[in-house]
Biotite code that builds the C-alpha atoms (Angstrom):
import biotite.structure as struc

atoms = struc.array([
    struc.Atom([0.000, 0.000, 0.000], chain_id="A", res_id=1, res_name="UNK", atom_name="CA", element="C"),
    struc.Atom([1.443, 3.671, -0.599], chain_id="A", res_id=2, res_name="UNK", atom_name="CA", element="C"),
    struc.Atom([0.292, 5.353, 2.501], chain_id="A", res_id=3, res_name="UNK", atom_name="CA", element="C"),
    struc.Atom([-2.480, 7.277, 0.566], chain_id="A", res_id=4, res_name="UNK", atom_name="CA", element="C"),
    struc.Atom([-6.024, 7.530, 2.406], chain_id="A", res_id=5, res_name="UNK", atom_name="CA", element="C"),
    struc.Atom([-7.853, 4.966, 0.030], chain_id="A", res_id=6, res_name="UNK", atom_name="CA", element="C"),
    struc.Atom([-5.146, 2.514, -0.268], chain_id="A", res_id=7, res_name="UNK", atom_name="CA", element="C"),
    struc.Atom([-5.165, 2.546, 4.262], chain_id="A", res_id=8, res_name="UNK", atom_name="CA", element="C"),
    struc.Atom([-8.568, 0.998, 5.467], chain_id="A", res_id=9, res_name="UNK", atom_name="CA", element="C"),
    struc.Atom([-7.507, 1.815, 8.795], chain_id="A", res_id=10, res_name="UNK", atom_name="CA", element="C"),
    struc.Atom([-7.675, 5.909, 8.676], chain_id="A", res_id=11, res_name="UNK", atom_name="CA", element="C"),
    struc.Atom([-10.485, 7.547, 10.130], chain_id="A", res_id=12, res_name="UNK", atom_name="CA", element="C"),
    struc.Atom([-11.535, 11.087, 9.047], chain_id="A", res_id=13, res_name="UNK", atom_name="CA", element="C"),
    struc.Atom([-13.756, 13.465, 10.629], chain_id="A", res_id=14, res_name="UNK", atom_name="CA", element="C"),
    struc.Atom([-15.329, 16.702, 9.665], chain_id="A", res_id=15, res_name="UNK", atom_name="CA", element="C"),
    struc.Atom([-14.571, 19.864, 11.424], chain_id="A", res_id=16, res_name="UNK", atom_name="CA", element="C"),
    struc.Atom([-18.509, 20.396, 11.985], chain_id="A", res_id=17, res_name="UNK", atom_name="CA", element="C"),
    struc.Atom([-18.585, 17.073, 13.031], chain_id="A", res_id=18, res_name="UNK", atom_name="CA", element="C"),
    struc.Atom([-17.639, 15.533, 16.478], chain_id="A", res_id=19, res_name="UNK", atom_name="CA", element="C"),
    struc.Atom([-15.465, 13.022, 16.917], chain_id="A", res_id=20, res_name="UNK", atom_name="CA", element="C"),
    struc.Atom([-16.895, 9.446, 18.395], chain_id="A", res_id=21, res_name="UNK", atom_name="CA", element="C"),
    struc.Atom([-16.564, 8.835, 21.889], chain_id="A", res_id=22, res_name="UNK", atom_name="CA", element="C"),
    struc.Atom([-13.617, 6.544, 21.508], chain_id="A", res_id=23, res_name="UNK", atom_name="CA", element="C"),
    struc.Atom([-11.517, 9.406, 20.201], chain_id="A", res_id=24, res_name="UNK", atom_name="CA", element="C"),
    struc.Atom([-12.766, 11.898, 23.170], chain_id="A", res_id=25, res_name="UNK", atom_name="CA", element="C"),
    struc.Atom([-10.703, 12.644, 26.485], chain_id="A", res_id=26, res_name="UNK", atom_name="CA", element="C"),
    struc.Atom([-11.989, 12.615, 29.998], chain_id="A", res_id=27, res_name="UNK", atom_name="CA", element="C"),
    struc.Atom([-13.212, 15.797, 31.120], chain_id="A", res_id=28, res_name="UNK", atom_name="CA", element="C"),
    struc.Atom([-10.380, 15.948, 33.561], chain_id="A", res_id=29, res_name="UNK", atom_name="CA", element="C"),
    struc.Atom([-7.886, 15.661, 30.651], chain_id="A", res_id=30, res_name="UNK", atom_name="CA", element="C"),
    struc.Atom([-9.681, 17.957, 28.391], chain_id="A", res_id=31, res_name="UNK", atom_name="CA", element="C"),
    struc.Atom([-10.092, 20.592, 31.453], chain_id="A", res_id=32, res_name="UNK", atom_name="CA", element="C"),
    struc.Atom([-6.153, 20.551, 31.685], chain_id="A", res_id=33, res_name="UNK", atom_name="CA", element="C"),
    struc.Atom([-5.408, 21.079, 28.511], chain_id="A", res_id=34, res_name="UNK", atom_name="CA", element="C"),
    struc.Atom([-5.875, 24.543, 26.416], chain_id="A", res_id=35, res_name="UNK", atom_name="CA", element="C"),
    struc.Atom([-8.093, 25.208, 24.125], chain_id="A", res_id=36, res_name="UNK", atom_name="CA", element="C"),
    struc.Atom([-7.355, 24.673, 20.375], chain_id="A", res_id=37, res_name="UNK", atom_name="CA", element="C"),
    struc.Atom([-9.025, 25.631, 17.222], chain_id="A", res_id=38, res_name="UNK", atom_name="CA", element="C"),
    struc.Atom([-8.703, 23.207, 14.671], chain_id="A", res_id=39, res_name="UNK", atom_name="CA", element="C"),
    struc.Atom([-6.511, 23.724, 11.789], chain_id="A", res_id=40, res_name="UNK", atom_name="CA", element="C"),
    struc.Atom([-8.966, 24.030, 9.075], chain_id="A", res_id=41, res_name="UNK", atom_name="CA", element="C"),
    struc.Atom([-10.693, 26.880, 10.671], chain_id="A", res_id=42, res_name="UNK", atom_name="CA", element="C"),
    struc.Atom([-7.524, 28.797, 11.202], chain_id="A", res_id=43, res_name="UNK", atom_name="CA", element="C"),
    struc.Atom([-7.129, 28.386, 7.427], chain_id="A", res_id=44, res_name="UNK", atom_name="CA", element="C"),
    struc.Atom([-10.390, 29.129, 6.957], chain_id="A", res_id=45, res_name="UNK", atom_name="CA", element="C"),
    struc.Atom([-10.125, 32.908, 8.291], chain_id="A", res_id=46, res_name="UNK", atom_name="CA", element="C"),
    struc.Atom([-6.631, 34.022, 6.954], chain_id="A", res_id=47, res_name="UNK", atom_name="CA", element="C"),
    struc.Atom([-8.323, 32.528, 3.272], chain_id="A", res_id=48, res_name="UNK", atom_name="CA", element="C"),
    struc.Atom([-11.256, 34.742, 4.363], chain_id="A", res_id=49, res_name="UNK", atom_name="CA", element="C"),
    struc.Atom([-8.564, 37.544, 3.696], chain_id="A", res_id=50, res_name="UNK", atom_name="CA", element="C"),
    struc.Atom([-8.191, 36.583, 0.228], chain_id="A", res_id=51, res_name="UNK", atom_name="CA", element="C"),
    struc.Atom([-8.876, 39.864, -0.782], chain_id="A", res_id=52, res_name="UNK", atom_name="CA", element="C"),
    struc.Atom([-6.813, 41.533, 1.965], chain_id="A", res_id=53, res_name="UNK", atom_name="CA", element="C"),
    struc.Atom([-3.665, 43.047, 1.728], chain_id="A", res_id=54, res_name="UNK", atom_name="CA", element="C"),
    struc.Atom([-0.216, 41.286, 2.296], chain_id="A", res_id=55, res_name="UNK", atom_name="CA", element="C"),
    struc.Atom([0.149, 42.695, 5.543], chain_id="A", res_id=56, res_name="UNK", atom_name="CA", element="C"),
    struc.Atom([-3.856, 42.205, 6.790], chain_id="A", res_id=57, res_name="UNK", atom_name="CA", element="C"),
    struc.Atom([-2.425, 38.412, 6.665], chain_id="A", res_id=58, res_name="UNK", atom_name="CA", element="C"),
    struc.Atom([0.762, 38.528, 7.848], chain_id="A", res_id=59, res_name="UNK", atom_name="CA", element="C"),
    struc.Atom([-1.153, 40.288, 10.786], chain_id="A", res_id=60, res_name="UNK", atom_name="CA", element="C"),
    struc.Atom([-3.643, 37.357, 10.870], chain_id="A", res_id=61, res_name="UNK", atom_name="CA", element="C"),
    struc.Atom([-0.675, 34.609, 10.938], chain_id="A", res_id=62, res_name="UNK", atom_name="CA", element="C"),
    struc.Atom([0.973, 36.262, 14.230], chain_id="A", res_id=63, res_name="UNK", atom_name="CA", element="C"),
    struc.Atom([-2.360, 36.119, 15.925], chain_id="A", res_id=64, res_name="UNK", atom_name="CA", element="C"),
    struc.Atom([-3.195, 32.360, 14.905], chain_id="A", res_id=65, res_name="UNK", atom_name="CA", element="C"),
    struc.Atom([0.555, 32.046, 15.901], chain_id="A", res_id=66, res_name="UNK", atom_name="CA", element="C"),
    struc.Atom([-0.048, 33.373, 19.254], chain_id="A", res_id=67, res_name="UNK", atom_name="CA", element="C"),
    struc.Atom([-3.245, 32.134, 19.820], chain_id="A", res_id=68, res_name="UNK", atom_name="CA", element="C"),
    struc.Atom([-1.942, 28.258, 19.231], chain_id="A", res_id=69, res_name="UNK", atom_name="CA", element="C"),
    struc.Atom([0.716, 28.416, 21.754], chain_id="A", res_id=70, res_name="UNK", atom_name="CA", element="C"),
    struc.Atom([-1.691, 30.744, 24.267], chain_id="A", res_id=71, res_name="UNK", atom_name="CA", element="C"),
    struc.Atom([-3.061, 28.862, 26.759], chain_id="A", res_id=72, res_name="UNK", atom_name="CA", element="C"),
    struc.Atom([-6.648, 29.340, 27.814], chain_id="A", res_id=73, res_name="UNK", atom_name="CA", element="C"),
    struc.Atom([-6.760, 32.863, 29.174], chain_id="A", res_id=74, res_name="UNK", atom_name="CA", element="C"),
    struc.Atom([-5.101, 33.590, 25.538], chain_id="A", res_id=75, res_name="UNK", atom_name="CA", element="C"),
    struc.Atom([-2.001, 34.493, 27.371], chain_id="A", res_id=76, res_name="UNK", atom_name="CA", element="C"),
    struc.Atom([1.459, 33.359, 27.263], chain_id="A", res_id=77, res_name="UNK", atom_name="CA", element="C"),
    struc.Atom([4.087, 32.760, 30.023], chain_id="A", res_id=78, res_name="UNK", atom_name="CA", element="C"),
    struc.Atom([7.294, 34.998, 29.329], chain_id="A", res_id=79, res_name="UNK", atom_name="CA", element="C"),
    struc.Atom([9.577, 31.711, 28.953], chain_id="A", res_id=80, res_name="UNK", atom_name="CA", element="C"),
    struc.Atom([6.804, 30.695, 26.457], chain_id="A", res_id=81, res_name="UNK", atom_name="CA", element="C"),
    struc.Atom([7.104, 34.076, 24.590], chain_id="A", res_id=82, res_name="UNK", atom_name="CA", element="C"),
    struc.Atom([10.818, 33.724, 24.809], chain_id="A", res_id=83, res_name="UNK", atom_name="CA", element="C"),
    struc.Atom([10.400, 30.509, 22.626], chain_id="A", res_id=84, res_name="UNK", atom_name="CA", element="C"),
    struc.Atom([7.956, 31.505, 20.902], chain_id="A", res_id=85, res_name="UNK", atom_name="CA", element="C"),
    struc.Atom([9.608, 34.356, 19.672], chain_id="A", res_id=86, res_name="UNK", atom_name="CA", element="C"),
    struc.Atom([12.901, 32.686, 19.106], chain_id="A", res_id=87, res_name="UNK", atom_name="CA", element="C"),
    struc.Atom([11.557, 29.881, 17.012], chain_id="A", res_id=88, res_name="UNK", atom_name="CA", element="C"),
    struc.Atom([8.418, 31.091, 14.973], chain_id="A", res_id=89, res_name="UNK", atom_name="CA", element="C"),
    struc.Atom([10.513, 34.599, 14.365], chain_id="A", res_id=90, res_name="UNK", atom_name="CA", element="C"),
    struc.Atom([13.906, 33.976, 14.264], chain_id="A", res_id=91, res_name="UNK", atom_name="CA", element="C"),
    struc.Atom([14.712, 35.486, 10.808], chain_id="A", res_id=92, res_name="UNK", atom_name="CA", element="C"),
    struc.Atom([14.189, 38.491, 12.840], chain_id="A", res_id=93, res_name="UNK", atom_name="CA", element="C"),
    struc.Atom([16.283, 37.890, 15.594], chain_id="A", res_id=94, res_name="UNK", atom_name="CA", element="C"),
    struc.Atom([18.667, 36.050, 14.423], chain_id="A", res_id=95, res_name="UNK", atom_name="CA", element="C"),
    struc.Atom([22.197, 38.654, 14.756], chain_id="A", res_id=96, res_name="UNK", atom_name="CA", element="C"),
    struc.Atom([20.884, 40.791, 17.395], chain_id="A", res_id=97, res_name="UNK", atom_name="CA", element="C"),
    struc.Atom([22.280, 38.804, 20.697], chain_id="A", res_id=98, res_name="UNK", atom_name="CA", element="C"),
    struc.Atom([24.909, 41.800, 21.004], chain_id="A", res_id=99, res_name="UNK", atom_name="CA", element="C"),
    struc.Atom([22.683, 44.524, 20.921], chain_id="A", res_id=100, res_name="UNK", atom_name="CA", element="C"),
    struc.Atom([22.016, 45.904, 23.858], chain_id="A", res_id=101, res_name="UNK", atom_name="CA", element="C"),
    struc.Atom([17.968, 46.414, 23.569], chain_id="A", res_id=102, res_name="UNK", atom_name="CA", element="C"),
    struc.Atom([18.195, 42.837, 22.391], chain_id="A", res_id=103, res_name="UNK", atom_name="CA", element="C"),
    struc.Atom([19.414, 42.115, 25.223], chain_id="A", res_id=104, res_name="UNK", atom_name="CA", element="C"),
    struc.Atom([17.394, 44.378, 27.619], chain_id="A", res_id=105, res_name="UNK", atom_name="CA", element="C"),
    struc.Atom([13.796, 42.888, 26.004], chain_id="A", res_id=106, res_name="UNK", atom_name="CA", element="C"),
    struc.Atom([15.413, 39.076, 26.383], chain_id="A", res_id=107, res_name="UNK", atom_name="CA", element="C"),
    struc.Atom([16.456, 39.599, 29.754], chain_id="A", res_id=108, res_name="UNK", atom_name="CA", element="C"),
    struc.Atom([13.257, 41.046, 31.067], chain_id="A", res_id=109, res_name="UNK", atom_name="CA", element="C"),
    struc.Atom([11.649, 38.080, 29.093], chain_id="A", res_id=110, res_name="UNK", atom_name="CA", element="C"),
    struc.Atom([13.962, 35.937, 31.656], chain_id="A", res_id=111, res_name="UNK", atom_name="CA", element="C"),
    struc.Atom([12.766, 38.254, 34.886], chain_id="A", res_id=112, res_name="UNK", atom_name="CA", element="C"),
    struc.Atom([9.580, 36.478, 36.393], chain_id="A", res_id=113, res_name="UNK", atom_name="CA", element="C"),
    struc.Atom([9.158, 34.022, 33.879], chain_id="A", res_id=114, res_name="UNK", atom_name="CA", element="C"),
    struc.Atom([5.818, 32.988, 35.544], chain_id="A", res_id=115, res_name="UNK", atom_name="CA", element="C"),
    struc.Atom([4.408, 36.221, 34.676], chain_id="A", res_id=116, res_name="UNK", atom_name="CA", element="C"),
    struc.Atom([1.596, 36.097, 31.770], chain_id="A", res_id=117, res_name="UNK", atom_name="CA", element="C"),
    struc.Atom([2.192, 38.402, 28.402], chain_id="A", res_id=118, res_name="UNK", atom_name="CA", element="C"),
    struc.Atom([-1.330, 38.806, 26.559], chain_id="A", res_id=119, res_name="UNK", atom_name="CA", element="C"),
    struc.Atom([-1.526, 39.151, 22.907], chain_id="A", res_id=120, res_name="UNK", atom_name="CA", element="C"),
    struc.Atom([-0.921, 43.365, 22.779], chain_id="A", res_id=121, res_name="UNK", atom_name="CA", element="C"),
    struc.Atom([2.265, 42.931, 25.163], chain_id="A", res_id=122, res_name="UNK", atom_name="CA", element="C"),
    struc.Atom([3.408, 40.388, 22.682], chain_id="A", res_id=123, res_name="UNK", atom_name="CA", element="C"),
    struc.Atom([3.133, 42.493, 19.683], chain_id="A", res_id=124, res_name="UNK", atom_name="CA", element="C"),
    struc.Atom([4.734, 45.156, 20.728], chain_id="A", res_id=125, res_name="UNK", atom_name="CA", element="C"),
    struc.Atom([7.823, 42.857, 21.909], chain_id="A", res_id=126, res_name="UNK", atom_name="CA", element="C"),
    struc.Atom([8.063, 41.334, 18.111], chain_id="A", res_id=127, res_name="UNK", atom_name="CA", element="C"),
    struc.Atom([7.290, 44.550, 16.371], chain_id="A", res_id=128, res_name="UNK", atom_name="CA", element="C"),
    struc.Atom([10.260, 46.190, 18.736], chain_id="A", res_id=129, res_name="UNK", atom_name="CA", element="C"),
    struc.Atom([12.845, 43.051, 17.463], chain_id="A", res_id=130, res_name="UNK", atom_name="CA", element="C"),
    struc.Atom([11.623, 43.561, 14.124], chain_id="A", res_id=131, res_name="UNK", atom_name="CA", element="C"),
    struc.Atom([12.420, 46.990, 13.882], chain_id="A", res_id=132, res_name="UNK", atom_name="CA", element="C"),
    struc.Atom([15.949, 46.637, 15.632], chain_id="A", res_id=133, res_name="UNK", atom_name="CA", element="C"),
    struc.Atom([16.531, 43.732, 13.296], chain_id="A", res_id=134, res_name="UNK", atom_name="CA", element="C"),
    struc.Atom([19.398, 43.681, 10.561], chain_id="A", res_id=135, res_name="UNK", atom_name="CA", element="C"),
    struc.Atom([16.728, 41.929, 8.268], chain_id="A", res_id=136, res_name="UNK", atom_name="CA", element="C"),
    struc.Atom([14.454, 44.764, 8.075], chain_id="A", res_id=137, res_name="UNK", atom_name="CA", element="C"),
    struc.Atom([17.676, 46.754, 7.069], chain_id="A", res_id=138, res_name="UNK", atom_name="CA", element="C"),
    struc.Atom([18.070, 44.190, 4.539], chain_id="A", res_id=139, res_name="UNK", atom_name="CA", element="C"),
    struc.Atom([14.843, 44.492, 3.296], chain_id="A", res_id=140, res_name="UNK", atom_name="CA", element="C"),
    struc.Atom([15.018, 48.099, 3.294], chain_id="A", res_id=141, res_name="UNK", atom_name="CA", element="C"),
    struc.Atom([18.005, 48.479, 1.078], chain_id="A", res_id=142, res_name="UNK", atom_name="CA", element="C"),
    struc.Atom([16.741, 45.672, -1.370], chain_id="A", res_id=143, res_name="UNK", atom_name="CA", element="C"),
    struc.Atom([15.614, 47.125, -4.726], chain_id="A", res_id=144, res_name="UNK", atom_name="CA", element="C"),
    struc.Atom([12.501, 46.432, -6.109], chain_id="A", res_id=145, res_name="UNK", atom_name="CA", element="C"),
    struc.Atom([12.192, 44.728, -9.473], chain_id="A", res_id=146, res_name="UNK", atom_name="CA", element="C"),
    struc.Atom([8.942, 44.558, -11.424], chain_id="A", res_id=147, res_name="UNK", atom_name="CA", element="C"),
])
Protein backbone atom coordinates (compact mmCIF):
# COMPACT_ATOMS: atom_id res chain seq x y z
CA UNK A 1 0.00 0.00 0.00
CA UNK A 2 1.44 3.67 -0.60
CA UNK A 3 0.29 5.35 2.50
CA UNK A 4 -2.48 7.28 0.57
CA UNK A 5 -6.02 7.53 2.41
CA UNK A 6 -7.85 4.97 0.03
CA UNK A 7 -5.15 2.51 -0.27
CA UNK A 8 -5.17 2.55 4.26
CA UNK A 9 -8.57 1.00 5.47
CA UNK A 10 -7.51 1.81 8.80
CA UNK A 11 -7.67 5.91 8.68
CA UNK A 12 -10.49 7.55 10.13
CA UNK A 13 -11.53 11.09 9.05
CA UNK A 14 -13.76 13.46 10.63
CA UNK A 15 -15.33 16.70 9.66
CA UNK A 16 -14.57 19.86 11.42
CA UNK A 17 -18.51 20.40 11.99
CA UNK A 18 -18.59 17.07 13.03
CA UNK A 19 -17.64 15.53 16.48
CA UNK A 20 -15.47 13.02 16.92
CA UNK A 21 -16.89 9.45 18.40
CA UNK A 22 -16.56 8.83 21.89
CA UNK A 23 -13.62 6.54 21.51
CA UNK A 24 -11.52 9.41 20.20
CA UNK A 25 -12.77 11.90 23.17
CA UNK A 26 -10.70 12.64 26.48
CA UNK A 27 -11.99 12.61 30.00
CA UNK A 28 -13.21 15.80 31.12
CA UNK A 29 -10.38 15.95 33.56
CA UNK A 30 -7.89 15.66 30.65
CA UNK A 31 -9.68 17.96 28.39
CA UNK A 32 -10.09 20.59 31.45
CA UNK A 33 -6.15 20.55 31.69
CA UNK A 34 -5.41 21.08 28.51
CA UNK A 35 -5.88 24.54 26.42
CA UNK A 36 -8.09 25.21 24.12
CA UNK A 37 -7.35 24.67 20.38
CA UNK A 38 -9.02 25.63 17.22
CA UNK A 39 -8.70 23.21 14.67
CA UNK A 40 -6.51 23.72 11.79
CA UNK A 41 -8.97 24.03 9.08
CA UNK A 42 -10.69 26.88 10.67
CA UNK A 43 -7.52 28.80 11.20
CA UNK A 44 -7.13 28.39 7.43
CA UNK A 45 -10.39 29.13 6.96
CA UNK A 46 -10.13 32.91 8.29
CA UNK A 47 -6.63 34.02 6.95
CA UNK A 48 -8.32 32.53 3.27
CA UNK A 49 -11.26 34.74 4.36
CA UNK A 50 -8.56 37.54 3.70
CA UNK A 51 -8.19 36.58 0.23
CA UNK A 52 -8.88 39.86 -0.78
CA UNK A 53 -6.81 41.53 1.97
CA UNK A 54 -3.67 43.05 1.73
CA UNK A 55 -0.22 41.29 2.30
CA UNK A 56 0.15 42.69 5.54
CA UNK A 57 -3.86 42.21 6.79
CA UNK A 58 -2.43 38.41 6.67
CA UNK A 59 0.76 38.53 7.85
CA UNK A 60 -1.15 40.29 10.79
CA UNK A 61 -3.64 37.36 10.87
CA UNK A 62 -0.67 34.61 10.94
CA UNK A 63 0.97 36.26 14.23
CA UNK A 64 -2.36 36.12 15.92
CA UNK A 65 -3.19 32.36 14.90
CA UNK A 66 0.55 32.05 15.90
CA UNK A 67 -0.05 33.37 19.25
CA UNK A 68 -3.24 32.13 19.82
CA UNK A 69 -1.94 28.26 19.23
CA UNK A 70 0.72 28.42 21.75
CA UNK A 71 -1.69 30.74 24.27
CA UNK A 72 -3.06 28.86 26.76
CA UNK A 73 -6.65 29.34 27.81
CA UNK A 74 -6.76 32.86 29.17
CA UNK A 75 -5.10 33.59 25.54
CA UNK A 76 -2.00 34.49 27.37
CA UNK A 77 1.46 33.36 27.26
CA UNK A 78 4.09 32.76 30.02
CA UNK A 79 7.29 35.00 29.33
CA UNK A 80 9.58 31.71 28.95
CA UNK A 81 6.80 30.70 26.46
CA UNK A 82 7.10 34.08 24.59
CA UNK A 83 10.82 33.72 24.81
CA UNK A 84 10.40 30.51 22.63
CA UNK A 85 7.96 31.51 20.90
CA UNK A 86 9.61 34.36 19.67
CA UNK A 87 12.90 32.69 19.11
CA UNK A 88 11.56 29.88 17.01
CA UNK A 89 8.42 31.09 14.97
CA UNK A 90 10.51 34.60 14.37
CA UNK A 91 13.91 33.98 14.26
CA UNK A 92 14.71 35.49 10.81
CA UNK A 93 14.19 38.49 12.84
CA UNK A 94 16.28 37.89 15.59
CA UNK A 95 18.67 36.05 14.42
CA UNK A 96 22.20 38.65 14.76
CA UNK A 97 20.88 40.79 17.40
CA UNK A 98 22.28 38.80 20.70
CA UNK A 99 24.91 41.80 21.00
CA UNK A 100 22.68 44.52 20.92
CA UNK A 101 22.02 45.90 23.86
CA UNK A 102 17.97 46.41 23.57
CA UNK A 103 18.19 42.84 22.39
CA UNK A 104 19.41 42.12 25.22
CA UNK A 105 17.39 44.38 27.62
CA UNK A 106 13.80 42.89 26.00
CA UNK A 107 15.41 39.08 26.38
CA UNK A 108 16.46 39.60 29.75
CA UNK A 109 13.26 41.05 31.07
CA UNK A 110 11.65 38.08 29.09
CA UNK A 111 13.96 35.94 31.66
CA UNK A 112 12.77 38.25 34.89
CA UNK A 113 9.58 36.48 36.39
CA UNK A 114 9.16 34.02 33.88
CA UNK A 115 5.82 32.99 35.54
CA UNK A 116 4.41 36.22 34.68
CA UNK A 117 1.60 36.10 31.77
CA UNK A 118 2.19 38.40 28.40
CA UNK A 119 -1.33 38.81 26.56
CA UNK A 120 -1.53 39.15 22.91
CA UNK A 121 -0.92 43.37 22.78
CA UNK A 122 2.26 42.93 25.16
CA UNK A 123 3.41 40.39 22.68
CA UNK A 124 3.13 42.49 19.68
CA UNK A 125 4.73 45.16 20.73
CA UNK A 126 7.82 42.86 21.91
CA UNK A 127 8.06 41.33 18.11
CA UNK A 128 7.29 44.55 16.37
CA UNK A 129 10.26 46.19 18.74
CA UNK A 130 12.85 43.05 17.46
CA UNK A 131 11.62 43.56 14.12
CA UNK A 132 12.42 46.99 13.88
CA UNK A 133 15.95 46.64 15.63
CA UNK A 134 16.53 43.73 13.30
CA UNK A 135 19.40 43.68 10.56
CA UNK A 136 16.73 41.93 8.27
CA UNK A 137 14.45 44.76 8.07
CA UNK A 138 17.68 46.75 7.07
CA UNK A 139 18.07 44.19 4.54
CA UNK A 140 14.84 44.49 3.30
CA UNK A 141 15.02 48.10 3.29
CA UNK A 142 18.01 48.48 1.08
CA UNK A 143 16.74 45.67 -1.37
CA UNK A 144 15.61 47.12 -4.73
CA UNK A 145 12.50 46.43 -6.11
CA UNK A 146 12.19 44.73 -9.47
CA UNK A 147 8.94 44.56 -11.42
Amino acid sequence: MCGCRTSVPSTKQYSVNQPAPDSTKKSPLAAAEMPRRTPIAKQLASVKALGKGSDLEKAFATVALVYNNAADAEGKLSKTETKSLLQTQFGGFIQGQENKPKYQEIISALDEESENKIDFEDFMVLLVSLTLMSDLLQEIRNAKTTK
